[in-house]
C-alpha positions, 0 to 999 in steps of 0.5 A, a space after each residue: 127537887 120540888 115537892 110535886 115531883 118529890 111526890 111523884 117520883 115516891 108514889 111512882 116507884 112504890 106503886 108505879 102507875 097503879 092503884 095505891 092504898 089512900 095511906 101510904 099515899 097521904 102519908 108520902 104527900 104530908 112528907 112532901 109538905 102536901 096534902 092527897 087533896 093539893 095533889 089531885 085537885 090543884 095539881 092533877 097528878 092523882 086520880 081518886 078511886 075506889 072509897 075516896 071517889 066514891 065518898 067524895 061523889 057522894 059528899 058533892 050529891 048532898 045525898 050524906 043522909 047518914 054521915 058515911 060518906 064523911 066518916 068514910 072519907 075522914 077514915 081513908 074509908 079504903 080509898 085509892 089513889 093512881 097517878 096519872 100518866 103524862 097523857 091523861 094531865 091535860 089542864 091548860 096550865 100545866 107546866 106554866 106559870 100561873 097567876 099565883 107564882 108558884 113554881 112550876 112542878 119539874 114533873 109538870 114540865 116535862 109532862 108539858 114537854 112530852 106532849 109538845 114532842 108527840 104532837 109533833 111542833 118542834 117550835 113550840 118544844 123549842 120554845 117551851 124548852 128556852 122559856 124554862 131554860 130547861 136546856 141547862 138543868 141538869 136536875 131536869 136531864 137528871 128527872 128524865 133519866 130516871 123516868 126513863 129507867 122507870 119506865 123501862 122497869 115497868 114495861 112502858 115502851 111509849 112514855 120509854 120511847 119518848 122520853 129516850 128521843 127527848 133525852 137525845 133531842 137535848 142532847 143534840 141540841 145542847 151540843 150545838 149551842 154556844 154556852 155549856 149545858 151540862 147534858 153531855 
């Protein structure tokens, strides 16, 4: 796996979609080869809060009259950070390549493709699905199982649901097509 959804999947089973402390979850990120900032800035898979939100809002203001707010920051100053679910990671490039060439993130895709299913154009799925050849991946089959087990652990009967219907979507059609796909 990449390293965003390295991250994802570590952050996800320690602390599901919960608040997490600001440590543990910097930690996890520089053991990815990432940084807190990468993750929720560039990427948009984390969503501050508490101290971390608050120090950085008050950075943006100009309103660090005394430095604590960078003091706070620099310390971790008892931030947390969430994951944000697949429905909340609406930027328009997410799960598409863009001008820098990066890889697109295997979480990011099929977070992509989640949304593609629930609203409801099995055309642009299917397109999505071939532009990827993601029909193929065993590594992506392999990522939604596990979201599946995840999220049935934690109680999450929609994002369960969706995914299980994805998972047999592939199935189905991986059946019918010519070439192997490795999804059976």
């Amino acid at each position: 796996l990449e390293d965003v959804t390295a991250y994802y999947l570590l952050h996800r089973n320690d602390f599901g979609l919960k608040e997490a402390p600001a440590g543990p979850c910097i930690l996890y990120a520089v053991s990815c080869g990432l940084s807190e900032r990468e993750l929720a800035d560039q990427y948009e898979l984390l969503a501050r809060s508490g101290g971390a939100a608050e120090a950085e809002d008050e950075e943006t203001s100009g309103d660090d009259e005394d430095g604590d707010a960078e003091e706070a920051s620099s310390s971790g100053g008892g931030g947390k950070y969430k994951l944000k679910d697949w429905r909340a990671r609406k930027h328009r490039s997410l799960g598409m390549e863009t001008a820098s060439g990066r890889a697109i993130p295997l979480i990011d895709q099929v977070h992509k493709l989640m949304q593609l299913w629930v609203a409801g154009d099995v055309v642009k799925v299917n397109d999505y699905l071939d532009s990827r050849a993601l029909r193929r991946s065993q590594v992506f089959a392999q990522l939604i199982q596990a979201l599946i087990e995840k999220s049935r652990a934690e109680g999450s009967a929609e994002e369960c649901s969706i995914l299980e219907r994805l998972q047999n979507y592939l199935r189905s059609v991986g059946s019918t097509a010519q070439a192997p796909l490795g999804l059976e």
